[in-house]
C-alpha atoms as an extended CHARMM CRD file, in Angstrom:
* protein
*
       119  EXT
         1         1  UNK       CA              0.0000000000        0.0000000000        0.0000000000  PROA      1               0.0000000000
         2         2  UNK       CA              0.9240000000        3.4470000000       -0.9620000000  PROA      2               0.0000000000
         3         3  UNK       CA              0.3350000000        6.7490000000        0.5660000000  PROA      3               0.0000000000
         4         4  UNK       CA              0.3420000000        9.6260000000       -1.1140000000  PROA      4               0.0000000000
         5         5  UNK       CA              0.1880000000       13.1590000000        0.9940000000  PROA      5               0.0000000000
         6         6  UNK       CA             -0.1050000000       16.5820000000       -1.0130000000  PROA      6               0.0000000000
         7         7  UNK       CA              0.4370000000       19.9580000000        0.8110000000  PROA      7               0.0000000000
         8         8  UNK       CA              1.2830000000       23.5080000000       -0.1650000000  PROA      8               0.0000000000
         9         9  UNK       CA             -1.9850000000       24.9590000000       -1.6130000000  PROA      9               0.0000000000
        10        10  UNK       CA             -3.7630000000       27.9350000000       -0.9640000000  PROA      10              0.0000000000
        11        11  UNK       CA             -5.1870000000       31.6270000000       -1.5170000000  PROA      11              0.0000000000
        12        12  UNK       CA             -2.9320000000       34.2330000000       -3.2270000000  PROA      12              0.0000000000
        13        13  UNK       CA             -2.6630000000       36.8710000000       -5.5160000000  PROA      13              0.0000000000
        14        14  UNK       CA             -2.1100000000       37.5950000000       -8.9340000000  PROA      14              0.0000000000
        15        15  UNK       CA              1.3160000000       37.3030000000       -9.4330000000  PROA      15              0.0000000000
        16        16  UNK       CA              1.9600000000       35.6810000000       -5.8170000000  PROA      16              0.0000000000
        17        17  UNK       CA              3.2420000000       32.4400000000       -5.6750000000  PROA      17              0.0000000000
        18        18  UNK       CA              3.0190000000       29.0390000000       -3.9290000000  PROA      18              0.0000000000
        19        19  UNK       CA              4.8170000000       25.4360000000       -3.9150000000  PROA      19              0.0000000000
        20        20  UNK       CA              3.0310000000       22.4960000000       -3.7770000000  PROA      20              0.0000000000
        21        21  UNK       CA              4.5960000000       18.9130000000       -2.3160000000  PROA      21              0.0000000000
        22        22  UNK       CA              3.8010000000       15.2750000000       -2.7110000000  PROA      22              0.0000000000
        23        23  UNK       CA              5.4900000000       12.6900000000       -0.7980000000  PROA      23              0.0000000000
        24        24  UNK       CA              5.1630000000        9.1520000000       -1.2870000000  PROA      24              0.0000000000
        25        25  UNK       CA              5.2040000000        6.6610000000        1.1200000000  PROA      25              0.0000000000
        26        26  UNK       CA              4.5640000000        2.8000000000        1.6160000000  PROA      26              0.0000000000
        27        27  UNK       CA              5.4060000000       -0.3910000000       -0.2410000000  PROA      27              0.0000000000
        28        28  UNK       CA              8.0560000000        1.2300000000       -2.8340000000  PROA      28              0.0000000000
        29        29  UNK       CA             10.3870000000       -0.0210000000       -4.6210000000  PROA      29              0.0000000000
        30        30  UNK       CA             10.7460000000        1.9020000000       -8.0480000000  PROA      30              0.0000000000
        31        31  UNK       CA              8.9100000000        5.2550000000       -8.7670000000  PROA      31              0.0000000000
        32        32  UNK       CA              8.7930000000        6.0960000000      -12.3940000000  PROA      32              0.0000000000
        33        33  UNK       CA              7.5990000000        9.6800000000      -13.7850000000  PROA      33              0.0000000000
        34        34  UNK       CA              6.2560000000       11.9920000000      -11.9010000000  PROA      34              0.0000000000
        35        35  UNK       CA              3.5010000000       14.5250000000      -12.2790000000  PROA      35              0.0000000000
        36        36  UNK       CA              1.0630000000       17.1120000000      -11.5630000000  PROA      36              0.0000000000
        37        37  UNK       CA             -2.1760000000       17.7490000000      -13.0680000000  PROA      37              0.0000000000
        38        38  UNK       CA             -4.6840000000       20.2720000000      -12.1940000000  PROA      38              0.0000000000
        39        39  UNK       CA             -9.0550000000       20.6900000000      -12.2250000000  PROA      39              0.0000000000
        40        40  UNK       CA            -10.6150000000       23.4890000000      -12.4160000000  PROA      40              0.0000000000
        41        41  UNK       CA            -14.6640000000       23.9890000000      -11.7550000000  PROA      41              0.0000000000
        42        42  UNK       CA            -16.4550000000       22.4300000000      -14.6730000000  PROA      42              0.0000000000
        43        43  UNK       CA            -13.1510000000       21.3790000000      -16.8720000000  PROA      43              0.0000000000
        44        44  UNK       CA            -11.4280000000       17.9370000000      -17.7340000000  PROA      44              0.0000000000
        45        45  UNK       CA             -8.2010000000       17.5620000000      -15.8320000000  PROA      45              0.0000000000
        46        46  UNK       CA             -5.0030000000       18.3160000000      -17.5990000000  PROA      46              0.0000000000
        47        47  UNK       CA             -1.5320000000       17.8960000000      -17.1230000000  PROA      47              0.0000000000
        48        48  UNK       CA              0.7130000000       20.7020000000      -15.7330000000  PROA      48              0.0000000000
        49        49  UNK       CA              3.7390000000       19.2770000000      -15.4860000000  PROA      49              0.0000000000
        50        50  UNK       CA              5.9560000000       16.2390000000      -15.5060000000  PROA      50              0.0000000000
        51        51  UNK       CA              9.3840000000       15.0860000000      -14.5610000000  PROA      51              0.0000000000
        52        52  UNK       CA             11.3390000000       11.8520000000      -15.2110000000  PROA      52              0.0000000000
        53        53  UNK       CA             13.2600000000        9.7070000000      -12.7290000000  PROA      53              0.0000000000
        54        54  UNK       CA             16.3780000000       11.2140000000      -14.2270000000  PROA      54              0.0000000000
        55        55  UNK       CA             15.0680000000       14.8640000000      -13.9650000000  PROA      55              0.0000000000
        56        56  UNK       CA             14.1130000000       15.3400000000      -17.5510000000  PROA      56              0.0000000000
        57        57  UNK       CA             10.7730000000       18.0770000000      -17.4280000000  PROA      57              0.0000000000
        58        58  UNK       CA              8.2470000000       19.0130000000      -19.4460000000  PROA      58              0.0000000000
        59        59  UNK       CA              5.3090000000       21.4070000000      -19.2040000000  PROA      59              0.0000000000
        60        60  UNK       CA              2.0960000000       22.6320000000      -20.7740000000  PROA      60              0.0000000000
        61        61  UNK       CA              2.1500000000       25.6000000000      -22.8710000000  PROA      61              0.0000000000
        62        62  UNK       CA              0.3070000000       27.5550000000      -20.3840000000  PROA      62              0.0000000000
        63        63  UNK       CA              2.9440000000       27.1740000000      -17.3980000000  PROA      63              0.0000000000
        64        64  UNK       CA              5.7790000000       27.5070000000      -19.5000000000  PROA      64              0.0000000000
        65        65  UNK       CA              8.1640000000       29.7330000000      -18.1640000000  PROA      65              0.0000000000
        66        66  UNK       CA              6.0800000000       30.1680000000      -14.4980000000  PROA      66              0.0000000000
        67        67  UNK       CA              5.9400000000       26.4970000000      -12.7020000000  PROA      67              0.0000000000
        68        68  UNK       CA              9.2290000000       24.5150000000      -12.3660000000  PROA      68              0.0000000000
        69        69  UNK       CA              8.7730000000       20.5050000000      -11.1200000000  PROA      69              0.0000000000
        70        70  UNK       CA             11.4830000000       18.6790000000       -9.4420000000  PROA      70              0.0000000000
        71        71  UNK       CA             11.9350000000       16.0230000000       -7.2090000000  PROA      71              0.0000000000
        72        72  UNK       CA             13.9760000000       14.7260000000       -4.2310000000  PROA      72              0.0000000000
        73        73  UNK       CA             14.4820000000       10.5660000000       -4.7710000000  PROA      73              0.0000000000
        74        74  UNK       CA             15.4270000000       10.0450000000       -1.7400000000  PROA      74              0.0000000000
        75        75  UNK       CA             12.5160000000       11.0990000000        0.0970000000  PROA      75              0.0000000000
        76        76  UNK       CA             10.2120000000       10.0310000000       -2.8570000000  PROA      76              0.0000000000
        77        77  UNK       CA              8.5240000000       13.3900000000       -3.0130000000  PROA      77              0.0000000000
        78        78  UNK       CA              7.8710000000       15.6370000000       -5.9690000000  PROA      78              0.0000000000
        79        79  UNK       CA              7.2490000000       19.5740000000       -6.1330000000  PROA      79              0.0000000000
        80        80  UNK       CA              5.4810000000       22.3950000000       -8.0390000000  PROA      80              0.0000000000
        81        81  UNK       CA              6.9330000000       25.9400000000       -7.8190000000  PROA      81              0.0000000000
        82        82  UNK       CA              4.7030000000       28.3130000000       -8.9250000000  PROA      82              0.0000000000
        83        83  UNK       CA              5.4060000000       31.4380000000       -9.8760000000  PROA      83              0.0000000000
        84        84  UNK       CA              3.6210000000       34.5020000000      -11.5480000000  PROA      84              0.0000000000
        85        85  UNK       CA              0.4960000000       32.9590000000      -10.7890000000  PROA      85              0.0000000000
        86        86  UNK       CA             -2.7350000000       34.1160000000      -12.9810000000  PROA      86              0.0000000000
        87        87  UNK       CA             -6.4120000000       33.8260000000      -11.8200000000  PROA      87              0.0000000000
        88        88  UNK       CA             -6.6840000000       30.7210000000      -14.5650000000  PROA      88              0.0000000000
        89        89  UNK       CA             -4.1420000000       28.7940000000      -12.1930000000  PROA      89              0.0000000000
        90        90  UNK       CA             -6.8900000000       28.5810000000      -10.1230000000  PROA      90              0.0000000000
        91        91  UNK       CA             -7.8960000000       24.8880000000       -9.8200000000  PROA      91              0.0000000000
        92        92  UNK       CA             -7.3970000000       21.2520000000       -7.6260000000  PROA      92              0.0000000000
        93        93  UNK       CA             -3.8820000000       20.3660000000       -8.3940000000  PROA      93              0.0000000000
        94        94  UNK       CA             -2.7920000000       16.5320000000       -8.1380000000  PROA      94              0.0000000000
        95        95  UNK       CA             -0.1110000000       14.7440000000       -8.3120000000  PROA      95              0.0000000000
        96        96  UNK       CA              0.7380000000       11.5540000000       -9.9490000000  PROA      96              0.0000000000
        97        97  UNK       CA              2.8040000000        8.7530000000       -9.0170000000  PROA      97              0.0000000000
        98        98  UNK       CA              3.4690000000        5.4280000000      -10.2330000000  PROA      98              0.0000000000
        99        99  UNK       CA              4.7380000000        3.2000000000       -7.9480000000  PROA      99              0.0000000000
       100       100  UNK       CA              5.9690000000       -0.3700000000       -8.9670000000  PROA      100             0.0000000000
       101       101  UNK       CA              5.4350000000       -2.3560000000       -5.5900000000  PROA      101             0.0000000000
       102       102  UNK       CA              6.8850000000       -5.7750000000       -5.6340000000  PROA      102             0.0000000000
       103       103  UNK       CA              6.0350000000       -6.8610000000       -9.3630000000  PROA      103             0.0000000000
       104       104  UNK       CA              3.6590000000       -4.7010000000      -10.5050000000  PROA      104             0.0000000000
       105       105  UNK       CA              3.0980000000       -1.0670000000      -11.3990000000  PROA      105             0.0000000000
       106       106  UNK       CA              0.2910000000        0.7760000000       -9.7180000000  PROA      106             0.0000000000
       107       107  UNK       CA             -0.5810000000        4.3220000000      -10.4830000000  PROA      107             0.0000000000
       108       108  UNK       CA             -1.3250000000        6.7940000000       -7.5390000000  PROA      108             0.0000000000
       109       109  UNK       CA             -3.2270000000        9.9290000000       -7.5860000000  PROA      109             0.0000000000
       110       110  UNK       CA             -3.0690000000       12.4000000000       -4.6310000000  PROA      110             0.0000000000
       111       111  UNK       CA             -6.1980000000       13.8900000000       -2.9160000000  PROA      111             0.0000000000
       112       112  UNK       CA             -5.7210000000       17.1570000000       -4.3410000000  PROA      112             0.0000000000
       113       113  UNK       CA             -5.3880000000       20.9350000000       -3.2220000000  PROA      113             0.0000000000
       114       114  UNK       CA             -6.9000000000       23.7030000000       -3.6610000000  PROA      114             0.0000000000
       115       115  UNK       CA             -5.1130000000       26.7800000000       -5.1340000000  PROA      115             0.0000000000
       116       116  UNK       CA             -6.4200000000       29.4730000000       -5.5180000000  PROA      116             0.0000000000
       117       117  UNK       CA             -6.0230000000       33.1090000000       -7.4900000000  PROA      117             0.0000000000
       118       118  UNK       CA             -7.9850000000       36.5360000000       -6.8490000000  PROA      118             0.0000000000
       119       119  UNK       CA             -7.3450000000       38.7660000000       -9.6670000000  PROA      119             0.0000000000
């Protein structure tokens, strides 16, 4: 079993910013990609932003330039920096984690956060 914890949302500002965490903890032996996707009211979730086991990161066109992900392997926990944050940021952010636990691969989904931005 697999626990994933998310923490680091929030109110703020246009233009404020706010880092979100996501640490992993159980039954793990491998952790491959990691990621964060995000809700808003009345949309389909999408994918902010993802980073490999070796670092590699890639982002949607919209956060390009304002979020950076990156991870700590040793304490199995992945971040969000966000920066320059717009009123359209606003939305449940969640991360993603696939764990491989003895012989299989599961995938993980935190229980999201809210952030939040007042124009």
């Amino acid at each position: 079993q697999v626990q994933l914890v998310e923490s680091g949302g929030g109110l703020v500002q246009a233009g404020g910013s706010l880092r979100l965490s996501c640490a992993a903890s159980g039954s793990i032996l491998s952790i491959n990609a990691m990621g964060w996707y995000r809700q808003a009211a009345g949309k389909q979730r999408e994918l902010v932003a993802v980073i490999t086991s070796g670092g590699s990161a890639n982002y949607a066109d919209s956060v390009k330039g304002r979020f950076t992900i990156s991870r700590d392997n040793a304490k199995n926990t992945v971040y969000l920096q966000m920066n320059s944050l717009k009123p359209e940021d606003t939305a449940v952010y969640y991360c993603n984690v696939p764990v491989q636990s003895s012989t299989r691969w599961y995938n993980y989904w935190g229980q999201g956060t809210q952030v939040t931005v007042s124009s």
